[in-house]
C-alpha positions as CSV (number, residue, x, y, z in Angstrom):
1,X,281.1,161.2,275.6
2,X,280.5,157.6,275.3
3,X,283.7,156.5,272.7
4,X,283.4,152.8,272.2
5,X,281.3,149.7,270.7
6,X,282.7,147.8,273.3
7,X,282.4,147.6,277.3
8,X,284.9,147.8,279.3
9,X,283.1,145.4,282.4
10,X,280.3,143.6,281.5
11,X,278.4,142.2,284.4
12,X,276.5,139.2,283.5
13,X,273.9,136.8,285.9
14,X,276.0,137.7,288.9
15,X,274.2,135.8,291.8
16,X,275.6,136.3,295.9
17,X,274.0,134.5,299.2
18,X,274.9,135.8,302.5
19,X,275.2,133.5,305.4
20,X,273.5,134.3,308.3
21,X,272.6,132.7,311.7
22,X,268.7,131.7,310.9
23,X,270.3,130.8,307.2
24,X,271.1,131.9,303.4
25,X,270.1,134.6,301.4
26,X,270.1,135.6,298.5
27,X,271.7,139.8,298.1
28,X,272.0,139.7,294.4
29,X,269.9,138.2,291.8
30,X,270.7,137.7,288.4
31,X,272.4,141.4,287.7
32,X,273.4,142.3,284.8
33,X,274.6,145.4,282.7
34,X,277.7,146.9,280.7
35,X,279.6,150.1,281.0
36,X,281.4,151.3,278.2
37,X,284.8,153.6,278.1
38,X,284.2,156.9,278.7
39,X,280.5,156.9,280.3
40,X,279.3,157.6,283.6
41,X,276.2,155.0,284.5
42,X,274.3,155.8,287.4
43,X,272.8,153.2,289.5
44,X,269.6,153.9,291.1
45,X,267.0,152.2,293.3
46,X,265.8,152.2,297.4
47,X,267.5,151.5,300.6
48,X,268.2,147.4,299.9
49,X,268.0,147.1,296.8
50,X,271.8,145.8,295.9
51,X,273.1,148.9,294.6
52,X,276.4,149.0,297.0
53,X,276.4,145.1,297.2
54,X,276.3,144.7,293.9
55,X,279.8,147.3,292.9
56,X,281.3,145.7,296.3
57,X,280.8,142.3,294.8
58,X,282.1,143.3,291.6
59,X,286.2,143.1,293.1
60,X,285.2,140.6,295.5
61,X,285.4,143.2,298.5
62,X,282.6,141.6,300.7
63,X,284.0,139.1,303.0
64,X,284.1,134.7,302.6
65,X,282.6,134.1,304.7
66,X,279.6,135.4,305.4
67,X,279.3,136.2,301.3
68,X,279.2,133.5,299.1
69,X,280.0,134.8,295.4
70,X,277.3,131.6,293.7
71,X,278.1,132.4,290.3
72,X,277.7,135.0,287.4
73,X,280.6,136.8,285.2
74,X,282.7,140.0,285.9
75,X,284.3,140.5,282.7
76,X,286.6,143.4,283.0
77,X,289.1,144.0,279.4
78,X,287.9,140.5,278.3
79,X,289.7,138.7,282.3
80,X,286.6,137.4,284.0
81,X,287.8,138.7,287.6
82,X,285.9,135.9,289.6
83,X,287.7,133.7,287.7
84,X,291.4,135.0,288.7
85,X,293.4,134.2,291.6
86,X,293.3,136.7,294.2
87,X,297.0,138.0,293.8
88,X,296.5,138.9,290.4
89,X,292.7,140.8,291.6
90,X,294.7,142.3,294.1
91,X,296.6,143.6,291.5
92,X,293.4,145.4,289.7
93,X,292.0,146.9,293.0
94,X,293.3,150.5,293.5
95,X,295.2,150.9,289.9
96,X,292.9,150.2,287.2
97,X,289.0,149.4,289.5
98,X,289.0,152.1,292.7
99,X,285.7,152.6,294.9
100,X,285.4,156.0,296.7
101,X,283.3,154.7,299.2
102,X,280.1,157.1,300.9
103,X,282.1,157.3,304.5
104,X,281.7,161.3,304.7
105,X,283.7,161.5,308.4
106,X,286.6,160.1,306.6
107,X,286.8,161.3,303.0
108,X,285.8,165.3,303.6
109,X,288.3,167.7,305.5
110,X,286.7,169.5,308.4
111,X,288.5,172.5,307.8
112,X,287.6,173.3,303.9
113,X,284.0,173.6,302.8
114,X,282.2,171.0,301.7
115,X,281.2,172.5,298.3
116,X,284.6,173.1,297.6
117,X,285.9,169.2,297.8
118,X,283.0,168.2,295.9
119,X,283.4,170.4,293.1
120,X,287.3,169.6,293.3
121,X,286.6,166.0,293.1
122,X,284.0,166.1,290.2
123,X,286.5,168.4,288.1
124,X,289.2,165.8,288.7
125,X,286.8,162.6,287.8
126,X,285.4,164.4,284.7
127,X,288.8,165.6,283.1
128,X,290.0,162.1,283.5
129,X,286.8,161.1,281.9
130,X,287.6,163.2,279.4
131,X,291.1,162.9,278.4
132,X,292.0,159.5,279.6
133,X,288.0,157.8,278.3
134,X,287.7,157.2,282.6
135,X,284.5,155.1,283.1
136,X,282.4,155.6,286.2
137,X,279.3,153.7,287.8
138,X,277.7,156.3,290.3
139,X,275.2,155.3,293.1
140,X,272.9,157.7,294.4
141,X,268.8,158.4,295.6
142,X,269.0,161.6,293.8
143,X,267.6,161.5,290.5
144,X,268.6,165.4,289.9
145,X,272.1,164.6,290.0
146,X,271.8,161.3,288.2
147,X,270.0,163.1,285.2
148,X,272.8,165.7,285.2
149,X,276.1,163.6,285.3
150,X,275.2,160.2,283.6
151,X,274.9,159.0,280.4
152,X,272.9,155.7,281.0
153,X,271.0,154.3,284.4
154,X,270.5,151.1,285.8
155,X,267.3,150.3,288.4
156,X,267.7,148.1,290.8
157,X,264.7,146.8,292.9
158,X,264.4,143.6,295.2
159,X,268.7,142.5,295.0
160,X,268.3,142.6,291.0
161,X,268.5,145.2,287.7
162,X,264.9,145.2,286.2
163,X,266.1,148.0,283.5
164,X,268.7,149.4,281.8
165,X,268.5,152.6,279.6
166,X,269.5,155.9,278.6
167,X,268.8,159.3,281.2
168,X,266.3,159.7,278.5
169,X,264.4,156.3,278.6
170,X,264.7,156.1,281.9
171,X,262.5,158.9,282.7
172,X,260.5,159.7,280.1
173,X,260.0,156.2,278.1
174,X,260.0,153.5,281.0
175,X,256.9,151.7,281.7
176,X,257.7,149.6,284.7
177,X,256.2,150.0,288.0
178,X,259.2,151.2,289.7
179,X,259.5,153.8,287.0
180,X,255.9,155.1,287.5
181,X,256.7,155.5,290.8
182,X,259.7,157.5,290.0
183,X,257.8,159.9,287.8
184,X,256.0,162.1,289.7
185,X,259.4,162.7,291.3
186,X,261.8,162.9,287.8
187,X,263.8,165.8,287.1
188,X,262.4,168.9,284.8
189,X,265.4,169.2,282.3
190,X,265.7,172.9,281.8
191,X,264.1,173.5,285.0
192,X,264.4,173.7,288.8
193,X,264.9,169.7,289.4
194,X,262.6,169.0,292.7
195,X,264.4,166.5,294.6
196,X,262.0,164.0,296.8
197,X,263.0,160.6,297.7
198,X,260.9,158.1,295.9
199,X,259.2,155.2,297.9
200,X,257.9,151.6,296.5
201,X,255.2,150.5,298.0
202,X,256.4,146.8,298.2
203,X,258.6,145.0,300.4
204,X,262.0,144.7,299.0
205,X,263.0,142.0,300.4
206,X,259.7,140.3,298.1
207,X,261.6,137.7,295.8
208,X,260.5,138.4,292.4
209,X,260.7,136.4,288.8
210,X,262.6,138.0,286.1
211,X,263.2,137.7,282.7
212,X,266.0,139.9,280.3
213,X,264.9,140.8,277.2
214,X,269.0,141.0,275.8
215,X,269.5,143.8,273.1
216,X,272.2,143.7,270.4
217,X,273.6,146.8,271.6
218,X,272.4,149.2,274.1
219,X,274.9,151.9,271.6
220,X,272.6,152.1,269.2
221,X,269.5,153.3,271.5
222,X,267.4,150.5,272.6
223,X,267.0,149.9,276.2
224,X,266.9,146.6,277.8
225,X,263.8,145.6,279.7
226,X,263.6,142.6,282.4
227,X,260.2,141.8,283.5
């Protein structure tokens, strides 16, 4: 249960080229959202789309080169952590910021089943959730799980967040295109969730314009919009 007014990281315009050897490219555009103490967000959107980039970005984790980190705010219990020398962000990664990264061959044990770690590891996250207000930001394609363990959801689409909202809003209130693509797909609440990989007919790598609609406070049950 979501148990504060105020976030504890708030991502704000965050912007990110990556060198390469035909030039620079833009990875992230212009993301933006909150997470608050206590809540689990999920983050959902195709292959591309920024979704690891963007929480890799986040403790500065990609590599100077070839990342250039162009501007935007990280602002994590009021410290803006792009702002802070990188002893001190040393300092945050591992004790109060950890990433459990998706590198399966490494993380599960061969000899246990793989049920069994899951559920362990879920247990573990969700009492700490519970007892200590943990905040998580999940990433995954399946929209089953997302509508089961989150509290909130964030699209992303073409290296940028074009909506943030409740489970709720997300799936059954949301008018964009990616959305409507989504929901033929969405989870039945209630009911056996069909899970089917959604595809966008568009290229993602298409830059497109956007525009945030801000909201005083994405608490009290509005969803923010960026079209």
């Amino acid at each position: 249960m979501i148990n504060s007014q105020t976030p504890i990281l708030s991502i704000d315009e965050l912007n990110v080229d990556m060198t390469t050897e035909t030039g620079v490219f833009q990875v992230l555009r212009n993301v933006a959202f909150e997470l608050y103490p206590g809540e689990t967000l999920g983050v959902v959107g195709e292959s591309g789309s920024g979704k690891t980039v963007t929480c890799l970005s986040l403790l500065k984790l990609l590599a100077t080169p070839p990342a250039i980190y162009r501007s935007g705010v990280v602002e994590f219990k009021g410290t803006n952590l792009w702002k802070i020398p990188e002893s001190e962000l040393k300092r945050i990664r591992g004790r109060e910021i950890s990433i459990v990264f998706q590198e399966a061959l490494s993380a599960l044990n061969p000899v246990i089943k793989v049920g069994e770690q899951i559920s362990e590891v879920l247990t573990y996250h969700f009492e700490l959730q519970r007892d200590a207000g943990m905040s998580i930001i999940f990433i995954s394609h399946d929209l089953g799980v997302i509508a089961e363990v989150c509290h909130r959801v964030v699209v992303m689409y073409a290296d940028s967040t074009i909506e943030v909202g409740t489970v709720e809003q997300i799936f059954f209130q949301s008018t964009t295109s990616l959305h409507q693509t989504i929901t033929p797909n969405k989870p039945k609440f209630g009911k056996e969730q069909r899970r089917i990989c959604a595809h966008i007919r568009a290229s993602p790598i298409t830059t497109i314009s956007t525009k945030r609609m801000r909201v005083s406070s994405p608490m009290s049950g509005s969803f923010s919009k960026i079209f």
